[in-house]
C-alpha positions as CSV (number, residue, x, y, z in Angstrom):
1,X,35.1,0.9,-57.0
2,X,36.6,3.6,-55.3
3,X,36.6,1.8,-52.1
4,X,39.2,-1.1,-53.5
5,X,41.4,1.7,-55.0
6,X,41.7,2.4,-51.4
7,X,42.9,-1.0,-50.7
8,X,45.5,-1.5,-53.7
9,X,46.7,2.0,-52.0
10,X,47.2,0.5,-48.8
11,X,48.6,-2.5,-50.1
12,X,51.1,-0.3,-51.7
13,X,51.7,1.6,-48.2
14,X,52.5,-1.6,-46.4
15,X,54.6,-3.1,-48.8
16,X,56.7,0.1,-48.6
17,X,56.4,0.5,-44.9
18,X,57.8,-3.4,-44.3
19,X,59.8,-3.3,-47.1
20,X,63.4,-4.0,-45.1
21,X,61.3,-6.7,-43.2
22,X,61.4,-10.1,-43.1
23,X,59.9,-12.9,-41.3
24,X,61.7,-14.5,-39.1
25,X,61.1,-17.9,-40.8
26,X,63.8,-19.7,-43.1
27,X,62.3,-19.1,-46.1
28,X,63.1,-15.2,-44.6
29,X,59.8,-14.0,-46.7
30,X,59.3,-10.7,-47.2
31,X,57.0,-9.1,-44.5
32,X,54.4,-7.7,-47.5
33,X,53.5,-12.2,-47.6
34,X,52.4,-12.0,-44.2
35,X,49.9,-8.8,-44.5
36,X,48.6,-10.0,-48.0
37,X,47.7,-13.5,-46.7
38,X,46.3,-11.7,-43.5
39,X,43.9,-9.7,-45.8
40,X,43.1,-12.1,-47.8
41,X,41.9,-14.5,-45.1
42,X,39.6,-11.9,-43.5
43,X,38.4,-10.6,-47.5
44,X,37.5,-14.1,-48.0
45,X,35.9,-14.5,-44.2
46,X,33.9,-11.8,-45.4
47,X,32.9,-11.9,-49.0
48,X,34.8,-9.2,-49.6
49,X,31.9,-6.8,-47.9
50,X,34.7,-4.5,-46.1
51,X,37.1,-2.7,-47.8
52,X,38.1,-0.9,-44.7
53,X,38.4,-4.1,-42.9
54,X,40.8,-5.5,-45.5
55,X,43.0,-2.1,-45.7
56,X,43.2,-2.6,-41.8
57,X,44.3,-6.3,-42.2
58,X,47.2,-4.9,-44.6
59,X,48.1,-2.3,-42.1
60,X,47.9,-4.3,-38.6
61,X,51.7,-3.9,-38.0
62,X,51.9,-0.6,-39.4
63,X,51.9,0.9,-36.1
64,X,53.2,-1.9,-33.9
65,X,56.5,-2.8,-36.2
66,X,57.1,-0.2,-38.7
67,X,56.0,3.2,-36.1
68,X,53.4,4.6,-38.5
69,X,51.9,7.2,-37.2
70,X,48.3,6.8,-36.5
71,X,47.6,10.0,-37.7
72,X,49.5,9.4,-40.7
73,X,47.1,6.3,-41.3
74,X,43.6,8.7,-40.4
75,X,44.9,11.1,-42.8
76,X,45.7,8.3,-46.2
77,X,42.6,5.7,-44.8
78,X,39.9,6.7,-42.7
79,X,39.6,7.3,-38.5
80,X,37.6,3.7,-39.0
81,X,40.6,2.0,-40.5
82,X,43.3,3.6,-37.8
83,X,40.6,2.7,-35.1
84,X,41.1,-1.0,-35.8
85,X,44.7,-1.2,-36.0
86,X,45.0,0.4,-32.9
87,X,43.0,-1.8,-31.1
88,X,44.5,-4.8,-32.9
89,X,48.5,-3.3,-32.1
90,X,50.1,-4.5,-29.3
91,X,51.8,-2.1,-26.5
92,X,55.5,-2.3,-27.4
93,X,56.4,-0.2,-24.0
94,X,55.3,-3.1,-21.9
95,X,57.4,-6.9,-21.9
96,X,56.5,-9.5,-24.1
97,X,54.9,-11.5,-21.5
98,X,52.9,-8.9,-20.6
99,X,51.8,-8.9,-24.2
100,X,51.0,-12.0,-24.8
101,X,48.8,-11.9,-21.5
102,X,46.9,-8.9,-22.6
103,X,46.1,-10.6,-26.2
104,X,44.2,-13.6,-23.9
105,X,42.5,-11.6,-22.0
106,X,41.2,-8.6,-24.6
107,X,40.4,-11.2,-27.2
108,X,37.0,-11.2,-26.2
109,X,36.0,-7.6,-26.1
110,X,37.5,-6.5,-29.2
111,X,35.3,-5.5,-31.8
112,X,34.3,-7.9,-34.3
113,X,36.5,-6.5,-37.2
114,X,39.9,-6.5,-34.6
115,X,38.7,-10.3,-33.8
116,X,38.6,-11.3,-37.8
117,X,42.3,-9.7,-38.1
118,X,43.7,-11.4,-34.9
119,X,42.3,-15.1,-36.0
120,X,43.7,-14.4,-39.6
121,X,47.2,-13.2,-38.0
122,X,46.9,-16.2,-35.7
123,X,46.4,-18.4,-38.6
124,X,48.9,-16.6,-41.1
125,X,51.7,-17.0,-38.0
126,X,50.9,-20.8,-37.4
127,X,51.5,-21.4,-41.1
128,X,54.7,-20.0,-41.0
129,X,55.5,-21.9,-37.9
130,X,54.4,-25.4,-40.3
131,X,56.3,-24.7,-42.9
132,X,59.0,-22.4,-42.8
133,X,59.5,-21.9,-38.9
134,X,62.6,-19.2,-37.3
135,X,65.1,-21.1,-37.2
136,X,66.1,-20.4,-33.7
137,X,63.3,-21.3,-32.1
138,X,63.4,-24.9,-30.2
139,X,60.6,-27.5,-30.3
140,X,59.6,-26.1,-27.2
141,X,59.2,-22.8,-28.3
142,X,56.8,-23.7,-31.7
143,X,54.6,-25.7,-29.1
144,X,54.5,-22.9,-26.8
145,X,53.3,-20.5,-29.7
146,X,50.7,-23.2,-30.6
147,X,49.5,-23.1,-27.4
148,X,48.9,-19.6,-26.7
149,X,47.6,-18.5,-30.2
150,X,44.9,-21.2,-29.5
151,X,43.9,-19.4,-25.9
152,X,43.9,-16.2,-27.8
153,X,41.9,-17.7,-30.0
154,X,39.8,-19.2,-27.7
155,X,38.6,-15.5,-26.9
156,X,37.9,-15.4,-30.6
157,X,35.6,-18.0,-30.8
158,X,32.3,-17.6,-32.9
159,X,33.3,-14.7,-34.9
160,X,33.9,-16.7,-38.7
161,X,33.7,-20.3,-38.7
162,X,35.1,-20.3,-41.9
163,X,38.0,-18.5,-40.3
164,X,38.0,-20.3,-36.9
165,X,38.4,-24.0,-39.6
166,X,41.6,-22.0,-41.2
167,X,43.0,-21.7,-38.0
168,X,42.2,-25.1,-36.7
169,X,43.9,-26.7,-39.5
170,X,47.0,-24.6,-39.5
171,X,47.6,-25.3,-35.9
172,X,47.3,-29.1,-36.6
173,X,49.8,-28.6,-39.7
174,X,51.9,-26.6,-36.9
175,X,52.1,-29.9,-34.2
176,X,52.3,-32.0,-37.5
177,X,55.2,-30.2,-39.0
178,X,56.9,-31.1,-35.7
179,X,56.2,-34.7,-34.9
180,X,58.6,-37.4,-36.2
181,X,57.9,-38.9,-39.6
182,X,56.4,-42.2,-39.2
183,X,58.6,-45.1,-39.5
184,X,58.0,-47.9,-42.7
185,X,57.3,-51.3,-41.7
């Protein structure tokens, strides 16, 4: 009981942490969406066995977007908790590309809670790009995020099926979302 007392807390923390933040969809959702469907895709992945595994999930941009301290989150949630969002936070310092090369080839040897939070990020992120995608970003650009989740992914592979089918499907809603409608004959 205690344990998910924990979690409503860090629900709580993120909401306040993101709460200027948006995403950069259309639908311009408030961040606190993107976290909660996050946790709730790895909760569900996992029966709901790992309380500290779903506070992490609610608090894997803590670090990376907002600048929480880590200590901030040791002291409020546990080393365990801070342990997995650091290894699931990106290095802002180096470029984007950089990034986004480093996420390929770490996907692998991450642990296997970091792995459950990247495929549900993955998953929440393709989602958005389906149904309520940034509005500044071309064709080209959606299809290029498709593409490199799924080699990040890739490096994911046989941590939660259940998980892995979530992601499968919201990449195909992702290249479905941007096909032309078929034509009535």
């Amino acid at each position: 009981m205690k344990e998910w007392v924990s979690v409503l807390r860090a629900a709580d923390a993120a909401a306040r942490w993101h709460a200027h933040q948006r995403r950069k969809g259309i639908a311009q959702e408030p961040y606190i969406n993107h976290l909660l469907e996050v946790a709730s895709l790895v909760t569900e992945a996992t029966g709901g066995s790992d309380p500290d595994l779903v506070i992490a999930a609610l608090l894997h941009d803590a670090d990376e977007d907002q600048e929480v301290p880590i200590q901030l989150i040791i002291r409020e949630f546990g080393k365990r908790v801070a342990d997995i969002v650091v290894e699931v936070t990106d290095d802002k310092a180096l470029p984007k590309d950089e990034r986004k090369r480093k996420q390929i080839e770490t996907a692998p040897k991450k642990s296997r809670e970091a792995k459950l939070i990247k495929l549900a990020d993955k998953t929440s992120n393709l989602r958005t790009i389906a149904f309520s995608p940034a509005a500044d970003w071309s064709v080209k650009r959606r299809l290029e995020y498709v593409a490199w989740a799924t080699e990040v992914v890739a490096g994911l592979r046989g941590t939660s099926p259940w998980l892995e089918g979530q992601f499968e499907e919201a990449a195909d809603r992702a290249i479905k979302s941007l096909e032309p409608p078929m034509a009535s004959v």
